[in-house]
DOVEXBA-215148 format. One line per field, with one value per residue (C-alpha): residue number from 1; x, y, z. Coordinates in Angstrom, 3 decimals. Example, Ala and Ser with C-alpha at 12.3 -4.5 7.8 and 13.67 -1.06 7.14 Angstrom:
2
kollo <- (1_2)
X <- (12.300_13.670)
Y <- (-4.500_-1.060)
Z <- (7.800_7.140)
This chain:
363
kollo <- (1_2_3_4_5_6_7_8_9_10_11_12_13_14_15_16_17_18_19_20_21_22_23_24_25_26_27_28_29_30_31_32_33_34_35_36_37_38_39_40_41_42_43_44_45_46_47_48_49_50_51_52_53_54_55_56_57_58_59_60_61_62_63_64_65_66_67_68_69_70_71_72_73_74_75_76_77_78_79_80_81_82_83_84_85_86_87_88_89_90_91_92_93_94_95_96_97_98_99_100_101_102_103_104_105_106_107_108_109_110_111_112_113_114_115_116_117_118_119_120_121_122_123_124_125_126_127_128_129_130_131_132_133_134_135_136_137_138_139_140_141_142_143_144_145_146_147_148_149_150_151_152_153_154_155_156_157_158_159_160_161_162_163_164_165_166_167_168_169_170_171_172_173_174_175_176_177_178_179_180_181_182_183_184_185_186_187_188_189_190_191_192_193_194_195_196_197_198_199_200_201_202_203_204_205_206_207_208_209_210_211_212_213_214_215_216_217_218_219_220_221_222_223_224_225_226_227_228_229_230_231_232_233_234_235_236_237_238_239_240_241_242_243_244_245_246_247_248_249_250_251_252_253_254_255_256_257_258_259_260_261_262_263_264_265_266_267_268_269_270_271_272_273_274_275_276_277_278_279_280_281_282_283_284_285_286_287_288_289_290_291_292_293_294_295_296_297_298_299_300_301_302_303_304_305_306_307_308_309_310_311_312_313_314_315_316_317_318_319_320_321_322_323_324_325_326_327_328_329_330_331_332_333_334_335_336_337_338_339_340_341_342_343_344_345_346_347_348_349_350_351_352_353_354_355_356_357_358_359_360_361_362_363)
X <- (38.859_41.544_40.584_40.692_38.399_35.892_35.873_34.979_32.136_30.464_30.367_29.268_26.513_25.889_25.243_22.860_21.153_20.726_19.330_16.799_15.533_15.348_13.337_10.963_10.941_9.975_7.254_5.561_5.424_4.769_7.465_9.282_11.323_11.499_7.713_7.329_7.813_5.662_2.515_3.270_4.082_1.347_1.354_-0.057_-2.745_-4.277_-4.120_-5.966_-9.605_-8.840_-8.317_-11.085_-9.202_-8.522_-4.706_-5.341_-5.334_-2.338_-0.865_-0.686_1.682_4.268_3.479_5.452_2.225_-0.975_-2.233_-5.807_-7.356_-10.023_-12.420_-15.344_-16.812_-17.107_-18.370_-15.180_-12.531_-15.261_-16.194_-12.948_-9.905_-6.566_-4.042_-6.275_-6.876_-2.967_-3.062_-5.654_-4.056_0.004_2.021_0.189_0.029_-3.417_-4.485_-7.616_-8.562_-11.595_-12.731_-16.547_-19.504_-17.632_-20.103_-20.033_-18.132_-15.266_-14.322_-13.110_-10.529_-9.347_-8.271_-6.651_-4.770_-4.142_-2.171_-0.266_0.928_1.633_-0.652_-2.357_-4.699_-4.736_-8.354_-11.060_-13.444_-15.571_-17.443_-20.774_-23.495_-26.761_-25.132_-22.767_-25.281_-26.679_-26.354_-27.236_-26.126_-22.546_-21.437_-19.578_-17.787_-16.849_-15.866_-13.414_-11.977_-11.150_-9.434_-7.167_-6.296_-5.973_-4.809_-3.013_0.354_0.547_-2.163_-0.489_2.929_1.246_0.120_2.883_4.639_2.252_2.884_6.859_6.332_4.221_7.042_9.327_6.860_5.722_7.350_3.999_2.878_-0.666_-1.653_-3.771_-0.484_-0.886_-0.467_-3.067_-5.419_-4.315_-5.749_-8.841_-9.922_-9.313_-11.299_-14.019_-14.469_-14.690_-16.662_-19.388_-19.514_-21.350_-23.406_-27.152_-28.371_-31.728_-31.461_-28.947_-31.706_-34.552_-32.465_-31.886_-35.749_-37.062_-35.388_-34.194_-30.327_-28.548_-26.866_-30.247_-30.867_-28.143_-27.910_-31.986_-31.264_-28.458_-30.611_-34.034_-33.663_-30.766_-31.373_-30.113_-26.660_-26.352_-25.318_-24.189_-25.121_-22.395_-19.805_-20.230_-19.713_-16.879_-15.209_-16.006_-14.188_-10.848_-10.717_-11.280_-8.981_-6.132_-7.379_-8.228_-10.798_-13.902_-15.587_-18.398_-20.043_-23.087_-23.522_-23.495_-25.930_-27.840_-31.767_-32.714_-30.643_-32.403_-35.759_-34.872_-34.176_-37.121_-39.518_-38.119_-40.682_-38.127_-38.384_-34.736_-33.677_-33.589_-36.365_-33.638_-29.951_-31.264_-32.783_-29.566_-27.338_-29.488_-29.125_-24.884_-25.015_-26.753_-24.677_-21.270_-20.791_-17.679_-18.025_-16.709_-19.778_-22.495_-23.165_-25.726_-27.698_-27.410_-25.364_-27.142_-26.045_-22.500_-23.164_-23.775_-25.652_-26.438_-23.558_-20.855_-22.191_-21.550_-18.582_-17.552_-13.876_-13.279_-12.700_-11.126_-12.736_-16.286_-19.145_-20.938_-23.114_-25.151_-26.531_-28.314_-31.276_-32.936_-33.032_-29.106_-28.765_-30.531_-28.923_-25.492_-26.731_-28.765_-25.168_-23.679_-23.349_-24.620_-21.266_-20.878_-23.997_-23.219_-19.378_-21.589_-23.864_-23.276_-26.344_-24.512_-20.698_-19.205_-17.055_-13.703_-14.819_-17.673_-15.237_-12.560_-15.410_-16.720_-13.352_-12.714_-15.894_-15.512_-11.972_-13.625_-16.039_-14.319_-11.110)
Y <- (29.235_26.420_24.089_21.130_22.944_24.089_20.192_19.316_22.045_20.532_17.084_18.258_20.229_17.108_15.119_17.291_17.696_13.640_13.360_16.075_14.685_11.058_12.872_14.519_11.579_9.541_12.383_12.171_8.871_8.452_5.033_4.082_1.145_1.292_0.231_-1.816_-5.170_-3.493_-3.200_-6.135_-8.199_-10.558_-8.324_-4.925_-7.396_-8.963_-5.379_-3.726_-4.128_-3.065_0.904_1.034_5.136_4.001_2.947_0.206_2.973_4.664_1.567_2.326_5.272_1.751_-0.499_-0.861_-2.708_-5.050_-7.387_-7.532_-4.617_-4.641_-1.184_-0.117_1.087_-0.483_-3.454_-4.354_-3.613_-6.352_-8.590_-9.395_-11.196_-9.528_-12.464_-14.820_-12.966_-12.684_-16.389_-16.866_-14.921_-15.850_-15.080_-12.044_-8.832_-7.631_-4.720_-3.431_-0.051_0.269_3.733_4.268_4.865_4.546_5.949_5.888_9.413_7.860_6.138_9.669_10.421_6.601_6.981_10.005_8.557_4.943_6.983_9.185_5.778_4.408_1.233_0.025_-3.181_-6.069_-6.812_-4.936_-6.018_-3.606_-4.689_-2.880_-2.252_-0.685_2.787_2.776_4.120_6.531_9.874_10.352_13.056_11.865_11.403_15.255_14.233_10.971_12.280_14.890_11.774_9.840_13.106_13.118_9.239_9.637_13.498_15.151_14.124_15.299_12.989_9.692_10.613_11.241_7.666_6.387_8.052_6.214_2.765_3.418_4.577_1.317_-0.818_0.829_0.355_-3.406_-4.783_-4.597_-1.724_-2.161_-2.889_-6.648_-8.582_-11.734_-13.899_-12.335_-12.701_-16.539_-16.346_-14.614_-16.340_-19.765_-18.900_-17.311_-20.150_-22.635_-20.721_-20.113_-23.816_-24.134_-21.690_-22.576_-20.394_-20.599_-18.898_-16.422_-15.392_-15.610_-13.066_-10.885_-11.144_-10.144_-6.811_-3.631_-4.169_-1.171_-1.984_-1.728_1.319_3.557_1.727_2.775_6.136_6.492_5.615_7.097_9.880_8.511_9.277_8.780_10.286_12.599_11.626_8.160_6.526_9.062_8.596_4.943_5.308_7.148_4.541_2.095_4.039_4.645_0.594_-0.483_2.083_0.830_-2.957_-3.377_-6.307_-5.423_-7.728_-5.957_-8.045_-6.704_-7.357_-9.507_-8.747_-10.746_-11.215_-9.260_-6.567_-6.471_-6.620_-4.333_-1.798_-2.620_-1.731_2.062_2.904_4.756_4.658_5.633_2.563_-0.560_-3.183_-5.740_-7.082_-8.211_-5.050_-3.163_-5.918_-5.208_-1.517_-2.143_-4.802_-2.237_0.719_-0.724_-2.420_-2.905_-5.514_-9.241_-10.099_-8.277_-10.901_-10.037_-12.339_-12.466_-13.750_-17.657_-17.323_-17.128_-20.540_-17.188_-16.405_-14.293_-16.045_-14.809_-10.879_-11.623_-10.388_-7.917_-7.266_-10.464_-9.752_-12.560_-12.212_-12.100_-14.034_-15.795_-18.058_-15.105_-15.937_-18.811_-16.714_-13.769_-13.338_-14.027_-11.800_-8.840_-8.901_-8.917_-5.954_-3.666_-3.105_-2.127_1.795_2.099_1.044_-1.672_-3.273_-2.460_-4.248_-7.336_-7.688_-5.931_-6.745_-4.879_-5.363_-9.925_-10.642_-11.977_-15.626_-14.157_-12.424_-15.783_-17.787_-15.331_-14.529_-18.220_-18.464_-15.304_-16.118_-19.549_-17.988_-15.850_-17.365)
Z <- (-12.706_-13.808_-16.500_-13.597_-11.414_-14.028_-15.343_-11.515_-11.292_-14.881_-13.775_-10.048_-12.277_-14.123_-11.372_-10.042_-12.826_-13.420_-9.433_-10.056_-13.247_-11.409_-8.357_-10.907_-12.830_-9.313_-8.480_-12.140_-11.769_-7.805_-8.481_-5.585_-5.187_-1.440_-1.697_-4.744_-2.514_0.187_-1.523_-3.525_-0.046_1.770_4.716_2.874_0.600_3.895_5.705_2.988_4.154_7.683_6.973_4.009_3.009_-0.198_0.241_-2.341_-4.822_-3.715_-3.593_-7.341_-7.353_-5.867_-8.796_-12.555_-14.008_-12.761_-14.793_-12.738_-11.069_-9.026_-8.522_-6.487_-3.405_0.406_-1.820_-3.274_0.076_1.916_-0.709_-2.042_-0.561_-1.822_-0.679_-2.280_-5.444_-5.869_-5.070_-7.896_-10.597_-9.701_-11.148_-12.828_-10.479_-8.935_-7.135_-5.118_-5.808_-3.510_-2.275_-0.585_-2.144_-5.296_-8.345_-11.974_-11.304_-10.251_-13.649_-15.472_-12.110_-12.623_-16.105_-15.373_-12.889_-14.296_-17.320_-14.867_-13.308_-16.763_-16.232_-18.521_-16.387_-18.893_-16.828_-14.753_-12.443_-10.997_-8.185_-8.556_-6.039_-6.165_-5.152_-8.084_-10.605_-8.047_-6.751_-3.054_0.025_0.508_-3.362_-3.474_-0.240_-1.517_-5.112_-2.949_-1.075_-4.852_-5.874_-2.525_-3.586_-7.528_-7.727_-4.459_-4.549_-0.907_0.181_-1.449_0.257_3.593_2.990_1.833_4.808_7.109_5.466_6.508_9.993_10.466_9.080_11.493_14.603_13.916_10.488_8.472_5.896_7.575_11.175_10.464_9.110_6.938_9.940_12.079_9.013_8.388_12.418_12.432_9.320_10.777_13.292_11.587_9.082_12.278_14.270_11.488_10.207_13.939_13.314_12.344_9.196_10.520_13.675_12.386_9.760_13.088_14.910_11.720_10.738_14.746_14.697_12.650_11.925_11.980_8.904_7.235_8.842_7.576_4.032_3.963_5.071_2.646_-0.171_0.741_-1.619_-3.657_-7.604_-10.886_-11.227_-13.386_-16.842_-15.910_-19.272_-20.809_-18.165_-18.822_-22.407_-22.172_-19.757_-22.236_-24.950_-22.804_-22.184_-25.995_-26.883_-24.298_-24.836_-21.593_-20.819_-18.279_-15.917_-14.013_-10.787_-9.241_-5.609_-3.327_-0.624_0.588_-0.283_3.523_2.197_-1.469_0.380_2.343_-0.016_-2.518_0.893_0.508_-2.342_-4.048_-7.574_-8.447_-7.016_-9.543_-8.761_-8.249_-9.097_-12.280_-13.609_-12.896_-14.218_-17.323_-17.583_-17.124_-19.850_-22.232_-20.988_-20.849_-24.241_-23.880_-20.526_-21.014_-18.834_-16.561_-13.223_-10.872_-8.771_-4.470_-2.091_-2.238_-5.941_-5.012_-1.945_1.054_3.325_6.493_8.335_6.079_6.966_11.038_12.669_9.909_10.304_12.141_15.654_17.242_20.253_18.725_20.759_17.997_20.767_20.878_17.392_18.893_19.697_19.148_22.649_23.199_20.199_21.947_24.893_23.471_21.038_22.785_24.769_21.746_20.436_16.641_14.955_17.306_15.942_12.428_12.919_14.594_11.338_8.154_5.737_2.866_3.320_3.446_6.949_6.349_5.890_2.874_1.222_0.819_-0.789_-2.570_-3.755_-4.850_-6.286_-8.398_-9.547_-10.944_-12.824_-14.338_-15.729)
C-alpha cells in the first residue's frame, strides 16, 4: 500500500471511528437534535394529555436540561396544563413526566433514568393522588409500562419514530395541535361558565358515575405498598444529594370523589386528603411543601370534571337535568360515560385553572 493511500485509509478509519462514537454517544444519551425543538414546541406540550402512554417521559431522552419537572400518574397528564406551565415558568424549561397509576415504585426507575439523561431538575412537583402510596391489581402492569418509558431503548425510539411520522402526515409531533387546543379550550371555558353547578352536582348525586365505579373497583382491595416509607426515603436522599427542590400536591378530586372512596370501608385507604398529606410530609423530609385539600380548595368544582378530553362537539345542555343527563348517558358504552364525567381526572378547562392556580402558589 503507498504512503498516499494508507494516509487516505487512516483518516477514512478516523472518520468512522468519530461517527460511531457520536451514534453511541446519541444512544447513551437518547439526545437528538432533530427533536429537541419538537418536544420543546407548543404543538407536542398541548398534545401531551391526548395519548396519556407516557410520551412526556420519553420526551426526556430529546431534552439537554429542565429546570421544572412535573411527575405522577393519570393525575398529573389531566390536572396539569403543559403550554401553560411553560408559559408560567418562561424562560426556564418544564416537562411532564406523567405515566398511570404512577406509585411510590416509580421514583427508583426515575432516578435511574433522569441520570442516564444527564438531568439534573432544579424543581419537582409530584402530583400525588390517593393511589400513589398504594398497591392495588394493576401496579405490576403499570410498573412494566414505566420500565418500557424509562429503560427500553426500543420502546422510546418506536415513540420517537411515531412523533416523526406524525410530523410528516399533519406538521404536529402529536395529533391535538396547539391551535386545536387554543379551540377546544375556548369553547370549553364558555360553554361551562353557562353551566349551573347545582344541577351538574343534581345529576352527579341521582346516579352511579362510571368514573366512580371503576376508581371504587380499582381501590376496593388496594393496600399499603410495600415498603413505601423506604422508597420514599431513598427518593428523598437522591434529591438532597443532587440539590434538587420537591414540591408534592395531593389531589385534586373533587369532594363526590373523596366521599366516594371513604364509603368503600377499606381501611388501607387514608381517611382523607389531609391524613395522607400528613403521612407525605412526615415521610418525605426532604419536600419544600406537602398541599392537599379538594378541588373547591383550588376555586373547582364538578363542572371542570365534564367533558374530559374536550370534545368539541360535546352536548353540555344535557347537564341541565338529571333527566336530560340520562338520556344522553344511558346511550353511551362504559368509556363513553367515563370521557362525559371523570370524578377523578380535571377536563381541559380544570386543568388551565388549576394550573394557574398551582403555579401561583408555588413560586
Amino acid at each position: 500500500m503507498s504512503p498516499a493511500a494508507a494516509r487516505f485509509t487512516f483518516l477514512a478509519i478516523a472518520v468512522m471511528a468519530i461517527a460511531a462514537g457520536l451514534v453511541l454517544a446519541d444512544r447513551r444519551t437518547g439526545k437528538a437534535d432533530a427533536f429537541v425543538d419538537i418536544v420543546r414546541s407548543e404543538d407536542f406540550q398541548a398534545g401531551q394529555r391526548y395519548r396519556r402512554n407516557g410520551d412526556g417521559c420519553i420526551a426526556l431522552t430529546a431534552m439537554d436540561d429542565v429546570d421544572v419537572l412535573v411527575v405522577g400518574s393519570s393525575q398529573a397528564y389531566a390536572a396539569i396544563d403543559a403550554v401553560i406551565l411553560a408559559e408560567r415558568y418562561a424562560p426556564r424549561s418544564t416537562a411532564v413526566c406523567a405515566l398511570p397509576a404512577w406509585t411510590v415504585g416509580h421514583f427508583s426507575l426515575l432516578i435511574e433514568f433522569l441520570e442516564d439523561q444527564q438531568i439534573t431538575p432544579r424543581r419537582i412537583i409530584w402530583i400525588a393522588d390517593a393511589m400513589s402510596v398504594l398497591e392495588t391489581s394493576i401496579t405490576d402492569a403499570r410498573l412494566d409500562r414505566a420500565r418500557d418509558a424509562f429503560q427500553s431503548r426500543e420502546h422510546q425510539d418506536r415513540i420517537r419514530g411515531q412523533w416523526s411520522a406524525m410530523i410528516e402526515r399533519t406538521g404536529a409531533p402529536l395529533p391535538v395541535n396547539a391551535e386545536e387546543r387554543r379551540t377546544r379550550l375556548a369553547r370549553q371555558l364558555q360553554a361551562l361558565d353557562a353551566l349551573i353547578p347545582e344541577a351538574v352536582e343534581a345529576v352527579v348525586a341521582s346516579r352511579d358515575m362510571a368514573s366512580f365505579s371503576a376508581l371504587s373497583t380499582l381501590l376496593a382491595d388496594a393496600r399499603p405498598y410495600p415498603r413505601r416509607q423506604e422508597l420514599l426515603a431513598q427518593f428523598c436522599a437522591a434529591l438532597d444529594q443532587r440539590g434538587v427542590m420537591l414540591d408534592v400536591v395531593v389531589g385534586p378530586p373533587p369532594r363526590e370523589t373523596i366521599e366516594r372512596m371513604q364509603a368503600l370501608g377499606n381501611p388501607d385507604l387514608p381517611e382523607s386528603l389531609e391524613a395522607l398529606g400528613v403521612d407525605l410530609e412526615a415521610w418525605l423530609p426532604c419536600a419544600r411543601r406537602v398541599i392537599a385539600r379538594d378541588a373547591a380548595g383550588w376555586g373547582l368544582d364538578l363542572r371542570h370534571y365534564v367533558n374530559r378530553m374536550g370534545d368539541p362537539d360535546y352536548p353540555y345542555q344535557v347537564w341541565s337535568s338529571t333527566e336530560a343527563y340520562a338520556a344522553y348517558a344511558d346511550r353511551l358504552d362504559r368509556n363513553g360515560r367515563i370521557e362525559s364525567f371523570d370524578g377523578n381526572h380535571l377536563s381541559l378547562a380544570g386543568a388551565a385553572l388549576f394550573t394557574e392556580a398551582l403555579a401561583s402558589e408555588l413560586d
